[in-house]
N, C-alpha and C positions, 0 to 999 in steps of 0.2 A: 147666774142672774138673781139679783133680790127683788122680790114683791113684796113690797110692805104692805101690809093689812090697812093701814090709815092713811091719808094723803100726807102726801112729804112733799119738804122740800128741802133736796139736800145741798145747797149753796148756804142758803141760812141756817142751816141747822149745824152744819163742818163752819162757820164759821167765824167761831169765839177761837177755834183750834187754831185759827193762822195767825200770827202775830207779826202784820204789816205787810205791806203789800210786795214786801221783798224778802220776804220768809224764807228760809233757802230751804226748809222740809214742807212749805205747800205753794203749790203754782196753782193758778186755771187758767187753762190752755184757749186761744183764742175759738177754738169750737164747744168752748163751755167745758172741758171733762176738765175732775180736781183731781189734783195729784198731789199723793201725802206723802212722805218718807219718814218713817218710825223703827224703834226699834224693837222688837217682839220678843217674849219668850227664848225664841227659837233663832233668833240674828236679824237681821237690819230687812227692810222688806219697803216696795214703792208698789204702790195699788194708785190705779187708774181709774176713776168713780165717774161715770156717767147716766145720767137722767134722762130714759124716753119714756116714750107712751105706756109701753108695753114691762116698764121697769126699771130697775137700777142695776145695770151693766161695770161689773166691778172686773179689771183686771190683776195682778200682781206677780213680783218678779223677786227675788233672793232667797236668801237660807229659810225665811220670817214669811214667804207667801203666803205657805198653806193656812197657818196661824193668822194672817192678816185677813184671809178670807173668809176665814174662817169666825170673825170677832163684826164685820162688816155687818149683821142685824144691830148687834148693841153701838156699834159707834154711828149707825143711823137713828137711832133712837127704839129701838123695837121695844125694851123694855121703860120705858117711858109714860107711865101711868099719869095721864091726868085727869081721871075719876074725880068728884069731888070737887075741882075747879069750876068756877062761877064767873063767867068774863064780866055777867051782866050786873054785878055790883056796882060797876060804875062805866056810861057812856061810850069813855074813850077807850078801855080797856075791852067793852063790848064790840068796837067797830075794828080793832087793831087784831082781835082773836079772829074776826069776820075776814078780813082782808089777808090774815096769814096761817088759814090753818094747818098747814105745813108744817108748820114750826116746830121742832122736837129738841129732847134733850139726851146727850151724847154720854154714854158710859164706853171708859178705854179701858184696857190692859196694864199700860203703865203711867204708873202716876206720876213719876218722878219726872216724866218728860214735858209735864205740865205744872208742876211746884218752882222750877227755874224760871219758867219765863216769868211767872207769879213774881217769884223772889224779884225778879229784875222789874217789875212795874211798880212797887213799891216807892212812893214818895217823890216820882220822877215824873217827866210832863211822856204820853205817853211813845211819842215819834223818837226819845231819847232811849226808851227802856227796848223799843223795837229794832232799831239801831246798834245795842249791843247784844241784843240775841242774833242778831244777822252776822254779826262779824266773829262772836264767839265759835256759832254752830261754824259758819262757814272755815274758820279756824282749826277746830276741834272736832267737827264731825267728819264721817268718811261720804264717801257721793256715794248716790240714793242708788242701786242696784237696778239694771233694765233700761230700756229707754227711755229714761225719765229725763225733762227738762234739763238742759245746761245748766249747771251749777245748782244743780238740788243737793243737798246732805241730808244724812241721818242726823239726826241730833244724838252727840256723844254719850254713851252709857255713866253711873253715878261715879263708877270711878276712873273714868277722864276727868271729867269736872271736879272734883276733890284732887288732881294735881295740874290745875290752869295754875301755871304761876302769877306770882301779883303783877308782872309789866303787865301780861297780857289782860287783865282787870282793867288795870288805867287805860291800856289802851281801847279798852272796848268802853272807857265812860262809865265805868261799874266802881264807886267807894267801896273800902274796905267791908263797910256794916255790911252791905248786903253780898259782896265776895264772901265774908266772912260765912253767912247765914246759909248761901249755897252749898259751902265747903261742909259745915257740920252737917246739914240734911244729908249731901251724898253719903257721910259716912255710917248714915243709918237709914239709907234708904231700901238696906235688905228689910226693914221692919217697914216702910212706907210703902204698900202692895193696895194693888185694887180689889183683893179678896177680902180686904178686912167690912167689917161694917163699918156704914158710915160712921154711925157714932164712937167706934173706936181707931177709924181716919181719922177725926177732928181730934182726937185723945191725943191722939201721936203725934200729928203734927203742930200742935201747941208743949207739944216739951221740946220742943227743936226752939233753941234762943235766938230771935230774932222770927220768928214767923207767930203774926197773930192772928185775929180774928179775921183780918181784910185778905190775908192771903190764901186764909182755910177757907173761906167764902170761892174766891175765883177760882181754888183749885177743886171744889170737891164739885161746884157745879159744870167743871164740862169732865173730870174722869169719873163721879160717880150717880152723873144724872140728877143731883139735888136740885129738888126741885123747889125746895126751898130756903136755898140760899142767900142769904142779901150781903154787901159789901159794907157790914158798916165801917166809917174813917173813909169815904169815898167822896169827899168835899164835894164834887159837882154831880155826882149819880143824886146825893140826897136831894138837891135841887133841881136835878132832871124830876124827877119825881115829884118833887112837892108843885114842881111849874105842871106838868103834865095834869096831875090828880086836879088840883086848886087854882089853877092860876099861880099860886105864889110859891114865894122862896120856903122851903124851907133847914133844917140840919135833922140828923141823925136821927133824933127822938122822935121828931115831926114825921118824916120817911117808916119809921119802923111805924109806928098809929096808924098812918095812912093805911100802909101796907096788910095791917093786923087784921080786917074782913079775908083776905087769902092768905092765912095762916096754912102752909101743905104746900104754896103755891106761887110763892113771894118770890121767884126767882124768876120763875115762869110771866110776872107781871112783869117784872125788870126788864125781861127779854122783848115783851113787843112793846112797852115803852120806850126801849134804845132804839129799837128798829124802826118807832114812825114818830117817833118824836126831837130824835136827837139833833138832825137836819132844820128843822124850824124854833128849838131851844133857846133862849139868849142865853149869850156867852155871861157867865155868875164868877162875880169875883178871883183873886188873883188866881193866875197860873201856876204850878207848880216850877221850881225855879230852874232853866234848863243846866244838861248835864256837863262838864268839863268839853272843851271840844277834844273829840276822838284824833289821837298821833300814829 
């Protein structure tokens, strides 16, 4: 069992990790426990995460348990320093900190298992980009080890994914650019590790063609706990944001100013502005155009 030192909350805090509500490597199960399937160090591993009073009751089953169970402080947020952060700069940011302070930031093991779905939300509307991580993994990964939900997978290791052939791309609604961009990262994803520092993660993964700033953003804030990460090239987060802060619309430049009082922290602001603001947002300008229909 985990006892975090700080209040949590682990439904929100796992999850940026799940990507759509038919994720074949994360369920939660109708009595609330989350169930993840990943691949470890050590082999493919399903840990069963549950939240009571008394603590966070973690299960896990395959070659990858001990190792899984063994990482469960950092993927609930343990090392998660928000020292320094100031909610009270501004109102909304003040009552959203109040309402969730639970809220933590997720450092993982593997990175690579989080730079794919990245690659695949890229420039897509987002129920398309979730769409072909489901049908991929479900494809290409193997089922999740243990009693874990019907039709859970592992999500396939760098070098599965470096030989998805092109049908199976179109068939999942994936163009060649970003097939392409997955294909080169796998093949250098023995240098793309959660050991590196951050600042030499962002290094690496901008020599990879085809991954920029918007993908090092979402990928380094949920495998290396950046906490201050921001998405810029995110048409509608810059406008979550500038509606949130101001009232009004804004773009990139606007977003990054706003944001610049929590320099350390701008990720950390991002997160409970999605969380209590997204639901009551007006819908900003065009949609991103949707994907090829899936054959």
């Amino acid at each position: 069992m985990y006892r975090p030192a700080r209040p949590l909350d682990v439904r929100r805090t796992l999850a940026p990790l799940r990507h759509g509500a038919y994720d074949p490597a994360a369920r939660t199960a109708p009595d609330g426990a989350i169930w993840r399937a990943t691949l470890t160090a050590d082999g493919p591993a399903t840990t069963r995460i549950t939240q009571r009073r008394d603590g966070v009751h973690v299960e896990a089953w395959g070659d990858g348990a001990e190792r899984a169970l063994a990482e469960v402080p950092d993927l609930l947020g343990a090392r998660d320093d928000d020292s320094g952060f100031d909610p009270t700069l501004h109102p909304l940011v003040r009552d959203a900190h109040r309402r969730l302070p639970g809220l933590r930031l997720t450092r993982l093991a593997n990175l690579f298992e989080q730079l794919v779905p990245a690659v695949l939300e890229q420039r897509v509307v987002g129920l398309d980009a979730m769409a072909s991580w489901r049908r991929l993994v479900v494809r290409h990964g193997q089922p999740a080890p243990g009693p874990a939900p019907h039709g859970m997978r592992v999500p396939p290791p760098a070098a599965t994914w470096a030989q998805v052939p092109v049908w199976e791309w179109r068939r999942a609604g994936v163009e060649g650019q970003r097939a392409d961009t997955v294909r080169r990262a796998s093949l250098v994803a023995h240098a793309l590790t959660s050991d590196l520092t951050l600042d030499e993660a962002r290094r690496r993964l901008l020599t990879v063609r085809g991954i920029g700033p918007w993908t090092v953003a979402e990928t380094t804030s949920r495998v290396f706990g950046d906490a201050d990460a921001v998405s810029v090239g995110d048409f509608h987060l810059a406008h979550l944001v500038g509606w949130a802060l101001t009232g009004r619309r804004t773009d990139d430049a606007g977003m990054l100013e706003l944001l610049e009082p929590w320099r350390g922290h701008r990720q950390r602001v991002i997160r409970l502005i999605e969380l209590t603001q997204t639901s009551s947002a007006p819908r900003f300008g065009p949609r991103s155009p949707r994907a090829r229909p899936m054959i």
